[in-house]
Every structure is written in C-alpha cells, then in structure tokens.
C-alpha positions as CSV (number, residue, x, y, z in Angstrom):
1,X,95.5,98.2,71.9
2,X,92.6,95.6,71.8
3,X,89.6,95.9,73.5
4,X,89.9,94.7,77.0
5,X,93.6,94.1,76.6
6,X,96.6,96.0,78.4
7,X,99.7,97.2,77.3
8,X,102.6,95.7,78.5
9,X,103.5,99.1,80.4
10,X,100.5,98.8,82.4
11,X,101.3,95.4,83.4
12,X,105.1,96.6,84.6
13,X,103.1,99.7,86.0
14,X,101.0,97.1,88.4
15,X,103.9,95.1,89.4
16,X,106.1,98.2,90.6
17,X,103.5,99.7,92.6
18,X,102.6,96.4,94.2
19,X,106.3,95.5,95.2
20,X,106.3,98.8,96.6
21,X,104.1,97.7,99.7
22,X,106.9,94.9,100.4
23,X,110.0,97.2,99.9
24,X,109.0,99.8,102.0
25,X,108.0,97.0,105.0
26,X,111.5,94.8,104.1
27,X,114.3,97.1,102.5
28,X,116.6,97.8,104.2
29,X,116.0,96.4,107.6
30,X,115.8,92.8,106.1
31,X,119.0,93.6,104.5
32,X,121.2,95.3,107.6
33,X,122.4,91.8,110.1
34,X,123.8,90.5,106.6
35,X,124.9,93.5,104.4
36,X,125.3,96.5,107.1
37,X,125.7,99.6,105.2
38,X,126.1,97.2,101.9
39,X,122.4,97.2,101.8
40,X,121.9,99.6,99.4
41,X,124.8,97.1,97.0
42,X,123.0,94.0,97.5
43,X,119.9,95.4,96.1
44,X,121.8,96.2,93.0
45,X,123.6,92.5,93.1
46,X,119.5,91.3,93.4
47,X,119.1,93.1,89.7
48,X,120.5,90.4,87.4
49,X,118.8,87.0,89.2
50,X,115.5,89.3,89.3
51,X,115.5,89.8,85.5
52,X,116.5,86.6,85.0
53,X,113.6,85.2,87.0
54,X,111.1,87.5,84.4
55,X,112.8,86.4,81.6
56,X,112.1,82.6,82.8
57,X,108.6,83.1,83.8
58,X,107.9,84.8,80.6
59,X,109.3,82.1,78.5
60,X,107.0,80.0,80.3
61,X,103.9,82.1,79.6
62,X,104.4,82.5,76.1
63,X,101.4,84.5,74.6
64,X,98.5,83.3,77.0
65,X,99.7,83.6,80.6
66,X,101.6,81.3,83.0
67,X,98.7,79.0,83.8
68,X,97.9,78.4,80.1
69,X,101.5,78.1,79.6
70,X,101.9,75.7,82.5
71,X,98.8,73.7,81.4
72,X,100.1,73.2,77.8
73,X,103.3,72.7,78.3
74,X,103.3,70.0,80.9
75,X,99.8,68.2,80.6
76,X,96.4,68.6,82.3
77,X,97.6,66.8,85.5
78,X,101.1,67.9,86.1
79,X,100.5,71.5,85.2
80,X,96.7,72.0,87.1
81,X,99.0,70.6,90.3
82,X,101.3,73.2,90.3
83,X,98.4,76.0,89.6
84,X,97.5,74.8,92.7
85,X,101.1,75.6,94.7
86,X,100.5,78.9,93.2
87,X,96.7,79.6,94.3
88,X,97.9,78.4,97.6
89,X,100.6,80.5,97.9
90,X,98.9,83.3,96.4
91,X,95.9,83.1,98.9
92,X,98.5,83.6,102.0
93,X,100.2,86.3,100.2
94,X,96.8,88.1,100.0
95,X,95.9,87.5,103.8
96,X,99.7,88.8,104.6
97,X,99.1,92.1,102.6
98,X,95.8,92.6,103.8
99,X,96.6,91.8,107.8
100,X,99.8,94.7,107.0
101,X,98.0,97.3,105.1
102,X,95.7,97.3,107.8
103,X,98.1,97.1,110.9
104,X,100.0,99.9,108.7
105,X,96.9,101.7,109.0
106,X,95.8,100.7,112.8
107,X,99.5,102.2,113.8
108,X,99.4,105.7,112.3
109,X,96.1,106.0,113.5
110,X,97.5,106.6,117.5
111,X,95.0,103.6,118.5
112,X,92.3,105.1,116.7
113,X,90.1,102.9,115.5
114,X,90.3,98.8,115.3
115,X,92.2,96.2,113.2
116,X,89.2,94.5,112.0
117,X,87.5,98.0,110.9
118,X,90.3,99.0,108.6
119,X,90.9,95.3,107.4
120,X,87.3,95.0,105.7
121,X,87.5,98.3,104.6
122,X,90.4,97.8,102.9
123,X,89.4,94.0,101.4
124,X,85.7,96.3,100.3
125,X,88.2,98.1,98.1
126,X,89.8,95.1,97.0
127,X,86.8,93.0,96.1
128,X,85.4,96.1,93.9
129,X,88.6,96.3,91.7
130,X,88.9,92.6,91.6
131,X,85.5,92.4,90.1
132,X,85.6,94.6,87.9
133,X,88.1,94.3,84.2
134,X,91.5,94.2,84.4
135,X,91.7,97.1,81.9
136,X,90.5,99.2,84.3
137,X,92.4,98.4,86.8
138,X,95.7,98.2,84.7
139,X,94.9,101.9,84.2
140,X,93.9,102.5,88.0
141,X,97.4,101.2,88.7
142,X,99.4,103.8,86.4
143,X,97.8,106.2,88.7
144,X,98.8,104.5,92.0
145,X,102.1,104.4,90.5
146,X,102.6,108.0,89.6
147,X,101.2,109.3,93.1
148,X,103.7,106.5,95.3
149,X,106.6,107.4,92.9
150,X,105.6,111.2,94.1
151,X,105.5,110.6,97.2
152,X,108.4,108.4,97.3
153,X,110.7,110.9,95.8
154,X,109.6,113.6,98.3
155,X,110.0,112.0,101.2
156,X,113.6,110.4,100.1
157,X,114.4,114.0,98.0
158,X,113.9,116.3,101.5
159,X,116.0,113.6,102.8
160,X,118.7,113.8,100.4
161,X,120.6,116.9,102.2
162,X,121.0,115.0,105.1
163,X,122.6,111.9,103.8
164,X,126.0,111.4,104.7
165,X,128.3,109.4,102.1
166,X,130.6,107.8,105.2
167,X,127.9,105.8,105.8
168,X,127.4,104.0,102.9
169,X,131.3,103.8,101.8
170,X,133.7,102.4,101.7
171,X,133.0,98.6,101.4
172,X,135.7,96.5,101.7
173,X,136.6,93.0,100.4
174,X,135.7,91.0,103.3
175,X,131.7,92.9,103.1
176,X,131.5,91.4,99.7
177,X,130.3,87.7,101.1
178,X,127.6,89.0,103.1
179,X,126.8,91.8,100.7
180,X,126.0,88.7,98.2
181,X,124.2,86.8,100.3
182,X,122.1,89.3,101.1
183,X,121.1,90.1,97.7
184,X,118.9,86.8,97.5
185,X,117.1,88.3,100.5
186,X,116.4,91.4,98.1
187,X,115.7,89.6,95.1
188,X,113.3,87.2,97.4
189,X,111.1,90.9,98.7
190,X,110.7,92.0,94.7
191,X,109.8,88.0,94.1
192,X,106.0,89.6,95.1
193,X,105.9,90.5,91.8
194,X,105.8,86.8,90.7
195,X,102.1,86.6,89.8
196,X,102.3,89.5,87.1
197,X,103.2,86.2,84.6
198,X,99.7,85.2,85.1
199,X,98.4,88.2,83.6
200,X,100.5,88.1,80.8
201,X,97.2,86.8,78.2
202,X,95.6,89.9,79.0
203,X,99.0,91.9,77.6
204,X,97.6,93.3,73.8
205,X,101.6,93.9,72.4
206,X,103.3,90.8,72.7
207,X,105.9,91.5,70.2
208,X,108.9,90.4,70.0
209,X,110.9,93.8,72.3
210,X,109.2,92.1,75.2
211,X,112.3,91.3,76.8
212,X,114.0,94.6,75.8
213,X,110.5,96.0,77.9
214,X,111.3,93.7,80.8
215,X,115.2,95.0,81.1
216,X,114.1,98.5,81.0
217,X,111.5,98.6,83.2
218,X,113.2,95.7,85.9
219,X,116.6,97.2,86.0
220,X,115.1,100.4,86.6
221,X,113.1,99.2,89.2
222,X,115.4,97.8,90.8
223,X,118.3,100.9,90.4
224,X,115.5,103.0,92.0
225,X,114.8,100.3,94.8
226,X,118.7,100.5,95.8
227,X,119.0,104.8,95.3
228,X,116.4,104.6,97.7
229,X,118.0,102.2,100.4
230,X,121.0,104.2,99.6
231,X,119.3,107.6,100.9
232,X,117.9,105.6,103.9
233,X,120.9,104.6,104.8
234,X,122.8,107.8,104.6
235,X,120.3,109.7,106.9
236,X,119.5,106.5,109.4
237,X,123.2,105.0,109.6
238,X,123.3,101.2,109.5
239,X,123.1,100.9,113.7
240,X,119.4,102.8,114.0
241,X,118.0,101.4,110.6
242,X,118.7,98.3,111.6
243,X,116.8,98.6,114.4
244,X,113.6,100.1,113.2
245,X,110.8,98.1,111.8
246,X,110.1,100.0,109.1
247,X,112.8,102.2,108.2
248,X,111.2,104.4,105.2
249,X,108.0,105.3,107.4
250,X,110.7,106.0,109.9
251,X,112.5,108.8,107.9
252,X,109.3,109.7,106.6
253,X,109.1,111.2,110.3
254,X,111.8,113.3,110.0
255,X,110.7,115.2,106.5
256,X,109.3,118.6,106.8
257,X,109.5,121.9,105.1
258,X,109.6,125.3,107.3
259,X,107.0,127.4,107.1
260,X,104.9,124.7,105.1
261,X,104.5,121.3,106.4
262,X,106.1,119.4,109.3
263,X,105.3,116.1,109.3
264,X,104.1,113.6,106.9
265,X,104.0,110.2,107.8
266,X,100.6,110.0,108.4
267,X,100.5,111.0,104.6
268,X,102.9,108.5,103.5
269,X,101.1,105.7,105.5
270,X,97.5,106.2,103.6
271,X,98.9,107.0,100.4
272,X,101.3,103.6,101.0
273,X,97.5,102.0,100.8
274,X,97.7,102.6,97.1
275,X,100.9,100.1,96.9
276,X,99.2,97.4,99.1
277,X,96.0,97.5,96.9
278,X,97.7,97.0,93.9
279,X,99.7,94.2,95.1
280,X,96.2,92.9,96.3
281,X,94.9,93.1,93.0
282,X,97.5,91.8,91.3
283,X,96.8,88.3,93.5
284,X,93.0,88.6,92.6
285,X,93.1,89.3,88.9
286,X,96.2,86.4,88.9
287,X,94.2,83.8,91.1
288,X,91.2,84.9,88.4
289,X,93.7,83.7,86.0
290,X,94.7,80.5,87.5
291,X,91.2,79.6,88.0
292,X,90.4,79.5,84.4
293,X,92.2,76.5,83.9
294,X,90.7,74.7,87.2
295,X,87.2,75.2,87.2
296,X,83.7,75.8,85.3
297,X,82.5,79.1,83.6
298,X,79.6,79.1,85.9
299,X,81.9,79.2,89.1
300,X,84.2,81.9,87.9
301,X,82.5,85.5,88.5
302,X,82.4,84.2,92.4
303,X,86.6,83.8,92.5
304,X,87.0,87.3,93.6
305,X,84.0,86.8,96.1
306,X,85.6,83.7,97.6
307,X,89.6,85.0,97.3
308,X,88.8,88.0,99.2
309,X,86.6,86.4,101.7
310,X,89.6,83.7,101.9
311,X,92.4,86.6,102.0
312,X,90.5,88.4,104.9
313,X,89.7,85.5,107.2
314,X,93.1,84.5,107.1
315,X,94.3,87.7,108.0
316,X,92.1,88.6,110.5
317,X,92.6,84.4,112.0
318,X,95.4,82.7,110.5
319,X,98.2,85.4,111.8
320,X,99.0,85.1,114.9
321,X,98.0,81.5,115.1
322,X,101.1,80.0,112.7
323,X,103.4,82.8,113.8
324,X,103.1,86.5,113.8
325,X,102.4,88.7,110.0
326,X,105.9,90.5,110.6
327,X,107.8,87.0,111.3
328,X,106.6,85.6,108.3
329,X,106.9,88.8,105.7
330,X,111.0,89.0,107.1
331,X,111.7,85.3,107.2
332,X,109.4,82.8,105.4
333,X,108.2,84.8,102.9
334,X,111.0,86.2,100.6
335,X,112.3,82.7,100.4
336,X,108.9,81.0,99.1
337,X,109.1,83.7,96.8
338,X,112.2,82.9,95.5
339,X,111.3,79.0,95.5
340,X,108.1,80.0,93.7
341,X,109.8,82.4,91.3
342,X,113.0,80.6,90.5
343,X,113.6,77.9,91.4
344,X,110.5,75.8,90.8
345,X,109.9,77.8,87.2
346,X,113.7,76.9,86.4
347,X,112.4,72.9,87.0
348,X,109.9,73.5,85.1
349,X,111.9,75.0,82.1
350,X,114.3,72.2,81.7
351,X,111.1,69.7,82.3
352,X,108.9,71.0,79.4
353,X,112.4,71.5,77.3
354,X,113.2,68.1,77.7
355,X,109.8,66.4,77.1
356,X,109.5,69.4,74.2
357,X,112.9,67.6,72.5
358,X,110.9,64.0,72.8
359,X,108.2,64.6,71.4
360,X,109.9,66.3,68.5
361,X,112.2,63.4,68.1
362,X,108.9,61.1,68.1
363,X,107.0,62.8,65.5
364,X,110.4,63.0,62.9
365,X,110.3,59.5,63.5
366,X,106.6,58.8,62.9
C-alpha cells in the first residue's frame, strides 16, 4: 500500500461503522408502521438497490474520487455546482450526528451533565481526527469497527435465547407491498454511507475486483443489518418495538449475565460514540475532499476548522428551529439520502454517458 493511501478494506471498514450510528437510531422502528414484523425482510429487499447505488457512485469516481470524477466528467461549472448540493448536504448531516451523539450521551447520563458539554466534547474529538491523515484514521476506524461489531453481537447474542420465531413468521402475500416499500426506507438509513465515494482517490488498490470488494463487503453488511433487526424483533415483538425510540438501546436494557454483569446500556451508549465519530469523520475527510476542487491550497488546512465549527453550531442552533433532530433523521433524512445517492448520481450517469458518446462521435469526425 502507498504511502498515505488506504486499502480499500479500510474504506468499507469506515463506512460500516459510520452507518452503524443511523441503524441503531432508525432500524427497526423506522421500518415497523410499513413492514410490521417484515422489518427484518425489507432490510434484506434494501440489499440489491444499495449495491447498486455503490456500484453507480463508483463508476462515477473512477480512480480519483467522486468530486474529481464529477468535475471531469461534466465540466468546471456543472460538476463544482453539484459539489456544492453535496457539501450542503453533508454539513447538515454532520450537525444531525453531532446534535444525536450527544443527546445519545445526555440521556444515558440520568440528566447528568448538559447538551452543550458533551456536544463540544464530542466535535473536540472530531476536529482532531479530521485534521489529522486519513491513513490514520482509516486505521482508527478498523478499530471502532471491531469493538461495535463486539459489542453489537453481545448485546444481540444474549439476546438470541429469547427470540421467539412466531414473531417474525409467517409473512403472507398481502405483507409483501408494504414489506417493499419499506425497503427504500432501509436502503435510504445505509444511504449515510454515501460520502465514502469521495474518498475513493485516497484508496491505494484500485484494481479491477473492486466491485467483487463492494458485493462482499455491502451484502454482508446489509445481511448482518437485517440478522440484527431479525433478533430485535423476536425479543421486542412488532407492537412494543414499534413503539420505542430506539429499539437496540432498548434491548440492550434487558442483557445481563448472572453472577457477572446486569446491565449494559450505559456501555453500549458510549461505546455507540465510536459509530457516530466515524460517521463524523467520514463527512470531514469527504467535505476535505470536495473542497479540493472548490477552493485554494492556502484555504484548505482550515476546512476541518470551519466544518466542525459549522457542524456544531448547527446542532447546537439549527435543531429545534427547522424541526426537531429525531423528526428529521426518521423522515427527511433517509429520503435525501436516497435522492443524493441514487437518484441524482443515476442523472448524472446517463448525463456524462451521453455527452461521453458526443464527444467521441466529434472527434472520429474531426
């Protein structure tokens, strides 16, 4: 691996762990009015239109990133215009996570403590990853990976004897409809993981098993995302999970180990700050990125200093003033996602295809 490059691994690694933060908030409760107990299917329906959305953004990124890739492929203008839908989209996404990770934090603290306290202390931690390389915090991210996948599989393992198939099964025909509809919803919470394309220049092995890379690691993702609703569901029932806000910190309640430990949640919650930093990241090192093809060399090393600052004011002003953090992270923010992610990058494809084909055709006549 080049010197200040990172393996394509460590990029998956980062985009996991960040989408993490979203599916523990969202999945399943997002799901339940639509699915019911067809939660855990429509996560596994979301599995082909989420690789299909890498696969797309990729194309567009070629070797060098989505911004280069955007720049190049559809001019200066065009392509610096819709860097800028992305930084602005971006930007809100960091004040969301931010304004969570610390309400996250404010809640399992038993009113301990203030919002503001454990928002700048989390957006300290952000702004010292985000300025340094994104080697190092490729390699930070395997680690946050491994310890939430640990955690994860504790909580959901202990859980696992509880489960009760009766309440997942059987589906029938007419629960297919909703079922579907509600995988967009579930492709729309993993569409967080959108701005790993921008990081995609700083990825050393670009050969050509990239997309074989991309299936293994975003069907598993995704099979893992859905075994884990399915457990949820089978301890919760549809009825009570649909109630809670945030089933998996819910059940997380319920884990415990006689003679050993008891509860856990508050354990779960601070380690879950691992997911929400790496999602946070991921926005910096991507509106870092995005940057390069907007503005000077001399203004760059601040656009971590001024996306942080950015990130935390809005969190800390902008929510509840258009509409409360949870409203927008359950309604408006899994379908920009999936505008963002596939919609407006499938545009884009056919755009740069077709003015690819004319200017072919006008050099072969030239």
């Amino acid at each position: 691996m080049q010197d200040g490059k990172i393996s394509r691994t460590q990029l998956m690694a980062l985009l996991w762990a960040g989408v993490m933060a979203p599916a523990a908030e969202l999945l399943p409760a997002l799901l339940l009015p639509g699915a019911g107990k067809g939660a855990w299917l429509a996560v596994v329906l979301a599995a082909p239109l989420v690789l299909a959305a890498g696969w797309l953004l990729s194309a567009l990124s070629g070797q060098e990133g989505l911004a280069r890739g955007l720049t190049a492929g559809l001019g200066k203008v065009f392509g610096r215009a819709v860097l800028l839908i992305y930084i602005v989209w971006g930007l809100l996404l960091l004040s969301l996570r931010l304004r969570l990770c610390a309400q996250r934090l404010l809640d399992s603290g038993q009113r301990d403590g203030a919002l503001w306290f454990f928002l700048l202390a989390v957006a300290a931690v952000l702004l010292w990853m985000g300025r340094g390389k994104l080697a190092a915090f490729a390699r930070a991210g395997q680690l946050f990976l491994a310890a939430l996948l640990v955690t994860a599989g504790v909580v959901l393992g202990l859980s696992l004897f509880q489960a009760r198939a009766e309440r997942l099964l059987p589906l029938w025909l007419p629960e297919v409809g909703p079922v579907i509809r509600a995988a967009l919803s579930a492709a729309g919470v993993t569409g967080w993981g959108l701005f790993a394309a921008f990081l995609l220049g700083g990825v050393a092995d670009q050969g050509e098993n990239r997309h074989w890379h991309w299936l293994f690691w975003g069907l598993g993702g995704m099979l893992l995302l859905a075994a884990a609703q399915g457990v949820i569901l089978g301890n919760l029932g549809a009825g009570l999970a649909a109630r809670l806000d945030n089933p998996f910190f819910a059940l997380a309640k319920s884990v415990g180990v006689e003679g050993a430990f008891q509860r856990v949640e508050g354990v779960v919650t601070a380690l879950w700050t691992f997911a929400d930093l790496s999602m946070g990241g991921l926005l910096v090192f991507a509106i870092r990125a995005m940057a390069v093809e907007l503005l000077s060399a001399k203004v760059l090393p601040w656009i971590p200093w001024g996306a942080v600052l950015i990130g935390t004011t809005g969190a800390l002003f902008l929510f509840p003033a258009i509409g409360s953090a949870e409203d927008w992270n359950y309604q408006l923010v899994p379908a920009g996602n999936l505008m963002l992610g596939v919609v407006l990058p499938s545009l884009l494809w056919i755009v740069e295809k077709a003015f690819g084909k004319r200017k072919k055709k006008g050099t072969s006549c030239g």
